[in-house]
Residue, then its C-alpha position, 0 to 999 in steps of 0.5 A: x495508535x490513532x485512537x480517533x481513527x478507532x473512535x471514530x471508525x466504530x461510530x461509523x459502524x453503528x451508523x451504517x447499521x442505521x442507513x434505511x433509517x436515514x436520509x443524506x442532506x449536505x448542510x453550510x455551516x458558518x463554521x465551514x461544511x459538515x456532513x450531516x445525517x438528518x433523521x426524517x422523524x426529527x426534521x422539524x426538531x432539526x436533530x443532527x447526527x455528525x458524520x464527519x467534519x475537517x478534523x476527522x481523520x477518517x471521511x466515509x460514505x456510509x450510503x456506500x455498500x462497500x463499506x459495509x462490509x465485514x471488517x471494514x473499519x474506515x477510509x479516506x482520502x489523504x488530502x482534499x487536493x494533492x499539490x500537484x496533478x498526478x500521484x502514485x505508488x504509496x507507501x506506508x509504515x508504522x510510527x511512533x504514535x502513528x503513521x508514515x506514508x509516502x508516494x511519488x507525484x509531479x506532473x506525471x510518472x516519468x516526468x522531471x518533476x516527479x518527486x517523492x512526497x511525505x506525510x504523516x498522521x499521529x492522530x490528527x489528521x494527515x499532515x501537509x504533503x512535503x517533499x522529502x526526496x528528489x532527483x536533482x543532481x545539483x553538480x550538472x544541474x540536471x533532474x530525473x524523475x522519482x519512482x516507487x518509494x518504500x517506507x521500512x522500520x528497522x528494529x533498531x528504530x531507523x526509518x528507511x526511505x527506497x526509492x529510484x530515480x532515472x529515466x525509466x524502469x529500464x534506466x534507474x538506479x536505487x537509492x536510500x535515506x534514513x531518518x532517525x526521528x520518524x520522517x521529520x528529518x533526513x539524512x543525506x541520500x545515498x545511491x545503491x550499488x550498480x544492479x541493485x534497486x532494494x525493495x521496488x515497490x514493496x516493504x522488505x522483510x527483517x529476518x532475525x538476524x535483521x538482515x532485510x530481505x527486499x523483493x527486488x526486480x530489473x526491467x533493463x533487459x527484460x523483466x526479472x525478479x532478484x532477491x537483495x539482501x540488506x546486512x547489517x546495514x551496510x552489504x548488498x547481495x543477491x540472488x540470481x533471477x527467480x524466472x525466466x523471462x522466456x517463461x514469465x515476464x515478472x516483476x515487483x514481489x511482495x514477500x510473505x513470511x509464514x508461521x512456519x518460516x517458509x517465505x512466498x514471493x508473489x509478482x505483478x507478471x504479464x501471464x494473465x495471473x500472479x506468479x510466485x516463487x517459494x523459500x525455506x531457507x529464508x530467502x537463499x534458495x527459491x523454487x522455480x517460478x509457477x504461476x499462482x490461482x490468482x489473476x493479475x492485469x499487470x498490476x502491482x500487488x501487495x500484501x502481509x502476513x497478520x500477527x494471526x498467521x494469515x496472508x492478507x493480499x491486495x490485489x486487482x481481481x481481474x486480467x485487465x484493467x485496474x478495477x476492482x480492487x480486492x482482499x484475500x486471505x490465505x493460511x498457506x499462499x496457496x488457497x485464497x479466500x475471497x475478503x472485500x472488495x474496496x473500489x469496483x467502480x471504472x477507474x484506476x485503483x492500482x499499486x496497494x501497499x498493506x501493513x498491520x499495525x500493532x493494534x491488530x488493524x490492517x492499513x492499505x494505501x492504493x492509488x485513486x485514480x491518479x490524483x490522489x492516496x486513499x487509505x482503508x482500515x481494516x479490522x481482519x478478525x471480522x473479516x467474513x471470506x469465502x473460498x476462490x474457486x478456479x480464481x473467479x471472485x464469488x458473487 
């Protein structure tokens, strides 16, 4: 899927081999700016090596030596300016020939205006955000701001779109739409039973019997994880807390799904590290609340397990702040390795969202800075990691 992201991408990877060789110049072209590399032993014949133009679907900075590292196959950001001035909390999917990636933006998070954006890509570059959620209640004419969208595909082909709308985290409500023709249209919105949100900000999981299990949490009284279940369609459940707010203050789970059928939730917690809860019985049942090896500055995480049977896991390496922004993998969610690092640079690069895709590549979505989504590709079978000792990242 995408193929010119992968074309694109490998070029990519035999020029940043060439960066000693090369010296950066910005050219004007009459048919609009391009990113050009000029080799110095050509200058007089003016031999130009493209980089990147307006059609390109993935714009890298190969100077950047973050991009070299192993495994990193190409980024971008979704649009040159978003259509408005504060962006966040992205969500991404797989479609057909493609795919599908929303987030909340409008003045600013918690504003009224605050709606949930859509745009896609089926190999042509990212399609014009448009509004494909809001909060207005047109019977009392009133608007509540958006928050935290999540895009899930059934195996039954139905896109869904989670989402919350009210106040504040304490004061939402959750709500879901489908779309049967993969994000072009809509069907009406419906609103979640009283205490349930579904997925807060990442993807569920489909079990076998495709019951979705959706890691779900509550700020009304404290913060505290639930797991809600989804069946067929039409019946929500839930389980009771997953932590003591007296112990953890948690929120926000990413579930994991492994190979032996074991299922790890791993939370956004205020304790200084990430903190997770164990299931083998898919997902009726969980351990205690403990925290994890690995740090968290109150930022959402997510992550996935690969078709490999590894866990890859987005993350802000750190207890303060939202930089950097790193990868990590692990065979069992207990022992992580340390993979990349994709921003490390001051600045807020927060709230990843992480799929794979059916071509075996790795898409993660985060907030950059509030004023846009940038997307990364990773191909995780060049992935070069080294062990986290005591949760310090390796230099």
């Amino acid at each position: 899927m995408i193929q010119n992201i992968s074309t694109l991408a490998k070029n990519l990877t035999i020029l940043a081999a060439l960066v000693p060789l090369f010296v950066a110049h910005a050219l004007q072209i009459e048919d609009g700016p391009q990113e050009v590399l000029i080799a110095e032993d050509n200058k007089e014949k003016g031999e130009v090596i493209s980089v990147s133009d307006e059609s390109s679907t993935v714009d890298i900075n190969i100077t950047n030596p973050l991009d070299n590292q192993p495994g990193m196959y190409g980024s971008e950001m979704i649009t040159e300016k978003m259509p408005v001035a504060e962006v966040h909390a992205s969500t991404i999917e797989e479609i057909e020939g493609g795919l599908a990636m929303a987030w909340f933006g409008g003045t600013e998070e918690g504003a009224k205006d605050v709606v949930i954006w859509l745009s896609r890509n089926k190999g042509d570059g990212w399609s014009k955000p448009e509004t494909i959620a809001d909060g207005i209640n047109k019977s009392n004419r009133t608007q509540q701001p958006c928050w935290n969208p999540v895009l899930f595909k059934q195996s039954t082909g139905s896109l869904i779109l989670f989402y919350k709308v009210g106040p504040s985290p304490s004061r939402w409500w959750g709500m879901m739409q489908r779309s049967d023709d993969d994000g072009e249209t809509w069907k009406k919105p419906i609103r979640l039973p009283d205490g349930y949100v579904g997925p807060v900000k990442n993807k569920p999981i489909e079990l076998s019997n495709r019951m979705l299990l959706c890691g779900s949490s509550l700020e009304d009284s404290g913060w505290y994880v639930q797991i809600e279940r989804f069946v067929q369609n039409r019946y929500w459940s839930k389980t009771k807390a997953l932590n003591s707010t007296l112990d953890y203050a948690a929120i926000q789970p990413t579930l994991l799904q492994y190979p032996d059928g074991s299922i790890q939730a791993l939370c956004r917690s205020k304790s200084g590290r990430l903190t997770e809860s164990w299931s083998t019985n898919g997902g009726k049942k969980w351990s205690r609340m403990r925290r994890s090896q690995l740090p968290n500055p109150n930022a959402g995480a997510d992550g996935t397990v690969l078709a490999d049977g590894r866990a890859l896991l987005v993350y802000n390496h750190t207890r303060k702040g939202r930089s950097p922004l790193n990868v990590a993998v692990s065979t069992d969610g207990k022992e992580w390795e340390a993979a990349l690092v994709l921003e490390n640079q001051p600045g807020e690069y927060s709230y990843p969202a992480v799929i794979q895709t059916s071509d075996g590549n790795v898409h993660i979505t985060y907030t950059h800075n509030r004023t846009n989504i940038k997307h990364v590709v990773v191909d995780p079978s060049k992935l070069k990691t080294v062990p986290i000792t005591q949760g310090q990242w390796p230099q």
